[in-house]
N, C-alpha and C positions, 0 to 999 in steps of 0.2 A: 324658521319654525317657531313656536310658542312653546312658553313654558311646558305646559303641556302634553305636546307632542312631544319635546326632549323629552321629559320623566317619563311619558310612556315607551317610547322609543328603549329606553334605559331596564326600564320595570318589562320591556315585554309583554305590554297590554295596548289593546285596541284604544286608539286616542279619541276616537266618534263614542265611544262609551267609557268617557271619563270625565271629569274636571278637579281645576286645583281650587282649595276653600283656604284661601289667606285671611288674617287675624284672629286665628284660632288661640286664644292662650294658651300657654305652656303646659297647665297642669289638667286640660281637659281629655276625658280619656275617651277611646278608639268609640266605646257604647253612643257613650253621649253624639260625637261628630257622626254616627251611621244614624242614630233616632234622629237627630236634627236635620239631615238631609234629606232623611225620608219622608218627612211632614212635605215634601215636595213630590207628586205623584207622578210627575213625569219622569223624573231620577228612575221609577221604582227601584230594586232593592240596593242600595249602597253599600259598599265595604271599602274600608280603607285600606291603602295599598304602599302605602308610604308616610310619613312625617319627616320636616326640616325646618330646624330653627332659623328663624329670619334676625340676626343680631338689631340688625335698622331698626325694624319695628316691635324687637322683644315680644315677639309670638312664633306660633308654628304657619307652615304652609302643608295643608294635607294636600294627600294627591289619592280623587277616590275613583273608585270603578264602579259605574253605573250598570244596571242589567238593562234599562232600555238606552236608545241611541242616544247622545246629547243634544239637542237641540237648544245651542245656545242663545237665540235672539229669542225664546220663548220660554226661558229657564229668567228666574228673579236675577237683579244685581249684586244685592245680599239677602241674609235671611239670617232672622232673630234665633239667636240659640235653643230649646225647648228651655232652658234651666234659667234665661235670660242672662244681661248682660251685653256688651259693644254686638253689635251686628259683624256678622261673616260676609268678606266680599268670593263672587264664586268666579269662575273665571274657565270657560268651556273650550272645544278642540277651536283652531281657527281664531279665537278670541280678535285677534287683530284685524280682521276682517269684518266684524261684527259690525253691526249696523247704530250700539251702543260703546263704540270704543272710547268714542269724547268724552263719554260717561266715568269710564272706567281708567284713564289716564291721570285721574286723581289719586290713584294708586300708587305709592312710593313705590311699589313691590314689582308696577309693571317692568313686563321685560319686552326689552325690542331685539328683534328679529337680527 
């Protein structure tokens, strides 16, 4: 299973309307990471459902719940914060499967199955 699916699993939410948004800094607040994800129209409306400090990369891993379905191969890699700043990598249900995973293994944070 993927990150993802775990924390949903965990959180009690549907994993096809979720993803995790890792290198999130630490002091960015819940407003900021739902407006920033929403400038993504496929998301529509976002809310976050969890935060977890990643010690490795001294940032947060959110974990949000999307109202439409995730569609990961059709959803960005990352996306620039609204307030700017390092880019967010996103990281959708299935992830491992994805057809950009070579992509995404540049990620310290990925998890294997």
């Amino acid at each position: 299973m993927s990150l993802v699916e775990n924390w949903c699993t965990g959180e009690g939410l549907d994993a096809f309307h979720a993803l995790v948004v890792k290198q999130v800094p630490v002091k960015t607040t819940v407003k900021h990471i739902e407006e920033t994800l929403m400038t993504i129209k496929a998301l529509g409306r976002v809310r976050v459902r969890g935060r977890m400090f990643n010690p490795q990369s001294q940032s947060l891993m959110v974990l949000c719940e999307c109202s439409e379905r995730v569609n990961t191969p059709t959803i960005p890699l990352d996306v620039p914060p609204i307030e700017g700043g390092e880019l967010w990598t996103l990281h959708g249900p299935m992830d491992e499967e994805n057809v950009n995973t070579e992509k995404r293994q540049t990620d310290p944070l990925s998890q294997d199955s």
